[in-house]
C-alpha positions, 0 to 999 in steps of 0.5 A: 316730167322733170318731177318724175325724174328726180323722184325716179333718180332719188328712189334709185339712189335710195335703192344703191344706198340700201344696197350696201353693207352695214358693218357686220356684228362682231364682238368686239365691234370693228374699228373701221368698215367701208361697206360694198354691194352683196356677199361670200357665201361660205360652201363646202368649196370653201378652201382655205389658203395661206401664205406663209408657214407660221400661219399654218396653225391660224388656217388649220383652226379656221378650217377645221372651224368651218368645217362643222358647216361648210367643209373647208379645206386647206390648200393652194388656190387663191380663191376661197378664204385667203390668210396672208403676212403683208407688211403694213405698219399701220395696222400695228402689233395686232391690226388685220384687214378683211377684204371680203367680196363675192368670191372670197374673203382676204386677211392681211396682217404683219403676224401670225396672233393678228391674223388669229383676231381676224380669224375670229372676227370670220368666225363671229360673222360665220356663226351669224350667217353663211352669208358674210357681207361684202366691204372692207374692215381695218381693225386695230385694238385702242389697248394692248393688253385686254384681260382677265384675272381669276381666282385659284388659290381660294378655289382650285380651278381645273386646269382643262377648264383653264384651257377651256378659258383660253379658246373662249377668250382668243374668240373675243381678242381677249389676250391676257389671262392673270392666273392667282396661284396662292391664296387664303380665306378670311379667318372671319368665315372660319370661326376666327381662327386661323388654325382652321382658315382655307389656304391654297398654293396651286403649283408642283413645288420640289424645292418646298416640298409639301407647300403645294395644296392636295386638294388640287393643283398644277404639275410644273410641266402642265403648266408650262405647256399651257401657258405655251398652248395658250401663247399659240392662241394669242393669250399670254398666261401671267403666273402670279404669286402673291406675298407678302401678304395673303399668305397664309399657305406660306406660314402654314407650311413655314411658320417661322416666318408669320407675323404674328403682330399683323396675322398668319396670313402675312410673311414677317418682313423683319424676319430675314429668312423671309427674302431668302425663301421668296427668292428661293420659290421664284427661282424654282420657276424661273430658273434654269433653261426650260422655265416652268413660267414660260411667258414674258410676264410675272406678277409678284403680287404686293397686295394689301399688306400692313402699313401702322408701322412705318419701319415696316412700310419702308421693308414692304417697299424694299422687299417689292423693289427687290422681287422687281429686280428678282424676276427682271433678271430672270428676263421677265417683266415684274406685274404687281397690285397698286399699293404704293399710297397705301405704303408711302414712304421713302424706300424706291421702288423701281417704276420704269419698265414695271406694270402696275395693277390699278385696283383701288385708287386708296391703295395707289394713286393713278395720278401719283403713280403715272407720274412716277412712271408706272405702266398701269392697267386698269382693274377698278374693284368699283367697276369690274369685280366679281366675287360670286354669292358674296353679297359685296362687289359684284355677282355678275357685273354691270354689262349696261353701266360699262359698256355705257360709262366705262373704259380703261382710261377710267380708274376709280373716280379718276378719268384720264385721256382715251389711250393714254400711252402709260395705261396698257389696257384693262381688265376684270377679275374674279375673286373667291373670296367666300371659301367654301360657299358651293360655288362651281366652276360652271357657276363661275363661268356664267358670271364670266362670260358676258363679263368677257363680252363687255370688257373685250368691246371696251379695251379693244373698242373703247370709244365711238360706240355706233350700236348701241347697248339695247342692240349690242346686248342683243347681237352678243347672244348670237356668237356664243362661247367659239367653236370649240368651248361648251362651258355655257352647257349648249347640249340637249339630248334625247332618248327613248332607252338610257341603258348603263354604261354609255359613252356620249362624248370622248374625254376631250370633250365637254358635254353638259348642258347649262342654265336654265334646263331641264332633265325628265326621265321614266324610271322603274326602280331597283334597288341600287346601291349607294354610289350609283350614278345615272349621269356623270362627267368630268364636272359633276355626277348625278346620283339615284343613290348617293355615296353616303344616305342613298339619295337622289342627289349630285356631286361637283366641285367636292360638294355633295347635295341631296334631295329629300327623295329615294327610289322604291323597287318595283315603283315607277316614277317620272323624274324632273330635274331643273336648273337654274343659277339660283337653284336646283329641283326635284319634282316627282310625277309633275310635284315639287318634292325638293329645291335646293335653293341658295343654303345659309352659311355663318360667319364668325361675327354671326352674319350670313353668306350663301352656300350655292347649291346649283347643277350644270348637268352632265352628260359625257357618260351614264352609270351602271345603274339597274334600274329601267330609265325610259323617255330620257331628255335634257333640254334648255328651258 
């Protein structure tokens, strides 16, 4: 008897322990969570409540993001979802607390950017199931600072994209964007001339007229009110101007101030004009009383600059001392690349107070410059570069190495203590180094996002990992891009008559569908003229007959790519098209007639490099074509 009953009581202690919740899969992973019996079950009488007034905007997000699936509404019971202001200093800057039972879920945070994360951590959950586990979780970042930094002067990055960019990144707590403003080629992908090599400089200039780049650019105002857009979200925009190096959009517009011994594309530090001009274009930014550079923090830039001359090491050092002081006083916190070992000498640089990019530990010394004071975030080019079809560093980054080995107390080869007070945090960077090679905005956001994934779990949850990589990599593919963004291309579509001239989607919108997919179509062809579209929007144009030979083919990113194919009047055809990160092609009636692999591109020293030649396909809008397209459908593969 006393056999059956201890086997009763452990089967029914089995049971209350089965009972209780796992922590929910949020990415990045909660800190802490003390799992309860059953769940919320989110409805259409889901109604969303807050306490205080600067969290109108945290519940109007959460509700309209609900409302795709279960019609929540703002108002004023104490049921439902509740948002709410409560003093708790342990949760700190950026901590929140969920309190989820069967008859509603409470977020308690001391403001309005940590209510957002507990948002998204709603959100994340919600994506998975209507049902939201039952528990209470206490989230609280390991870094303050988890971001990004991307690449706009070798390659115009539209600013809707940028957009796009932040509302990705609010829904991983990622809360720093870096935006690179100016930029060149290397001369070697250029014929070795300088005449000839790409330089970009991304921002409205009134004070220098003629410095911005044509082929693309920010106006003052709209970036002043994305970078205050993006604030609302919880990422804060730091605008970067890189000198005295990388600069060749700088000599080209002034070239009385290159230096001609170390290159075009470095400013003469012994020509006295060149603090003077500097100083000039800060203060454009800066200045006056509504700041284009709206945001806490800039970074002056001081990369990889020169250092054979040691008189002119000791001006790189003053000149950095003086940029420094020049945004401080403008009420900024000065951002600049680690270069400090690589430009030893004697000349101070001002440390206290200043945030120093570690990029390579040749160029700064992590040991050296925490000592010397500097706030350091993490940036190693060895473990979280990017820089698409290169061929060097990364084309995508090693997700399974840094969530295993990586976070940013790791600098380099030097590992310091988890949290260490002096690094703020990490981040990774996409470079576009190879000017010109094809890449679209749609092939960079596919090397972005998962990299996002990663490094959002390793600066928010950095240590005491409880999943796993095989079962996190899984789950991550479960949250997709937020509620908002469709840069992944998620879009199918179908219908039996493409007729000309449709609208799908508003402009405001992103219709596309991404990688791998695939497009069929019936046509009896007309003859159309060059220039006519089938599909278009606001990245790309799919062509029955393109702007110059009358191809089909596309356009994106001011590239034109063809394929070895044209339409005969009167013949009817069934038209294939697939896409992948690699390649795009064409098969007609079931046969391959085209694919556009990776091109050849060649450099001065005759080496190789590849020309992407790849398709996000569009569907915002239909052309007006002639032709009879029928059995139309776009699908993921």
């Amino acid at each position: 008897m006393k056999q059956l009953f201890l086997i009763l009581f452990c089967g029914f202690s089995l049971f209350l322990r089965a009972a209780v919740n796992e922590k929910p899969f949020t990415l990045p992973e909660i800190q802490q969570w003390k799992g309860a019996e059953g769940a919320y079950e989110l409805n259409a009488g889901a109604v969303v409540t807050y306490n205080d007034p600067e969290l109108e905007a945290v519940a109007q997000y959460l509700t309209e993001s609900l409302s795709l699936t279960t019609k929540a509404q703002q108002g004023k019971s104490k049921s439902g979802i509740r948002i709410q202001i409560e003093k708790n200093k342990k949760l700190g800057k950026e901590g929140y607390q969920l309190k989820i039972t069967k008859d509603g879920i409470v977020l308690s945070a001391q403001n309005k950017v940590a209510a957002r994360w507990g948002v998204q951590s709603i959100l994340q959950m919600a994506a998975q199931s209507k049902q939201i586990p039952c528990g209470t979780a206490i989230d609280i970042p390991d870094y303050e600072l988890r971001g990004f930094m991307i690449d706009c002067g070798r390659k115009h990055i539209p600013l809707d994209y940028l957009r796009q960019l932040v509302h990705v990144m609010s829904y991983y707590k990622m809360n720093t964007l870096q935006v690179h403003l100016n930029d060149n080629g290397f001369k070697t992908y250029f014929n070795d001339d300088w005449n000839e090599t790409y330089a970009g400089f991304r921002i409205q200039s009134e004070v220098f007229p003629g410095l911005t780049s044509k082929d693309g650019f920010y106006t003052k105002d709209e970036f002043r009110r994305f970078i205050q857009d993006a604030a609302k979200e919880g990422v804060e925009i730091i605008p970067e101007i890189d000198a005295p190096a990388h600069a060749l959009a700088f000599t080209r517009y002034r070239p009385s101030l290159s230096c001609e011994k170390y290159g075009a594309d470095h400013l003469d530090l012994q020509n006295p004009a060149v603090v003077p001009f500097l100083d000039s274009l800060w203060n454009e930014y800066l200045g006056g009383p509504n700041p284009v550079f709206d945001c806490p923090r800039v970074h002056i830039g001081t990369d990889e600059y020169n250092n054979q001359d040691s008189v002119v090491v000791e001006l790189f050092r003053k000149l950095t001392d003086h940029l420094i002081h020049t945004v401080e006083s403008h009420g900024k916190q000065a951002v600049l690349w680690g270069a400090l070992t690589h430009a030893k000498g004697k000349t101070p640089v001002k440390s206290e107070n200043v945030i120093m990019d570690m990029w390579y530990n040749g160029y700064a010394d992590p040991k050296d410059m925490k000592e010397q004071g500097f706030k350091m975030v993490s940036v190693p080019d060895g473990f979280v570069y990017i820089v698409p079809a290169a061929g060097y560093y990364y084309d995508y980054l090693n997700d399974k190495m840094l969530y295993e080995r990586w976070t940013p107390a790791q600098i380099g080869n030097v590992k310091f203590e988890e949290r260490d007070p002096q690094i703020m945090g990490g981040m990774f960077a996409l470079w576009n180094d190879v000017c010109g090679n094809g890449i679209s905005i749609g092939d960079l956001h596919h090397r972005i996002f998962p990299a996002m994934q990663v490094i959002s779990q390793k600066t928010w949850h950095a240590v005491n990992d409880t999943v796993g990589y095989a079962k996190w990599n899984k789950q991550r593919k479960m949250l997709g891009e937020g509620p908002v963004a469709n840069e992944l291309g998620h879009t199918e579509f179908t219908t039996a008559s493409l007729n000309p001239g449709q609208t799908f989607a508003p402009n405001s919108e992103i219709r596309q569908l991404g990688y791998d997919y695939q497009v069929d179509f019936d046509i009896t062809w007309t003859q159309e003229q060059e220039g006519t579209v089938l599909m278009a929007g606001p990245r790309a144009k799919v062509y029955l007959s393109d702007p110059i030979g009358g191809w089909l083919g596309f356009s994106r990113d001011g590239y034109l790519f063809t394929f070895r194919h044209k339409g005969v009047p009167g013949v009817t055809e069934h038209i294939t098209i697939k896409g992948t990160n690699k390649s795009t092609a064409l098969y007609v009636n079931n046969k391959l007639v085209h694919e556009l692999k990776y091109g050849i591109g060649y450099k001065a020293d005759k080496k190789t490099y590849p020309i992407v030649r790849t398709l996000v396909f569009p569907l915002q809008q239909s052309g007006n074509f002639k032709s009879k397209i029928t059995q139309f459908k776009a699908t993921k593969i």
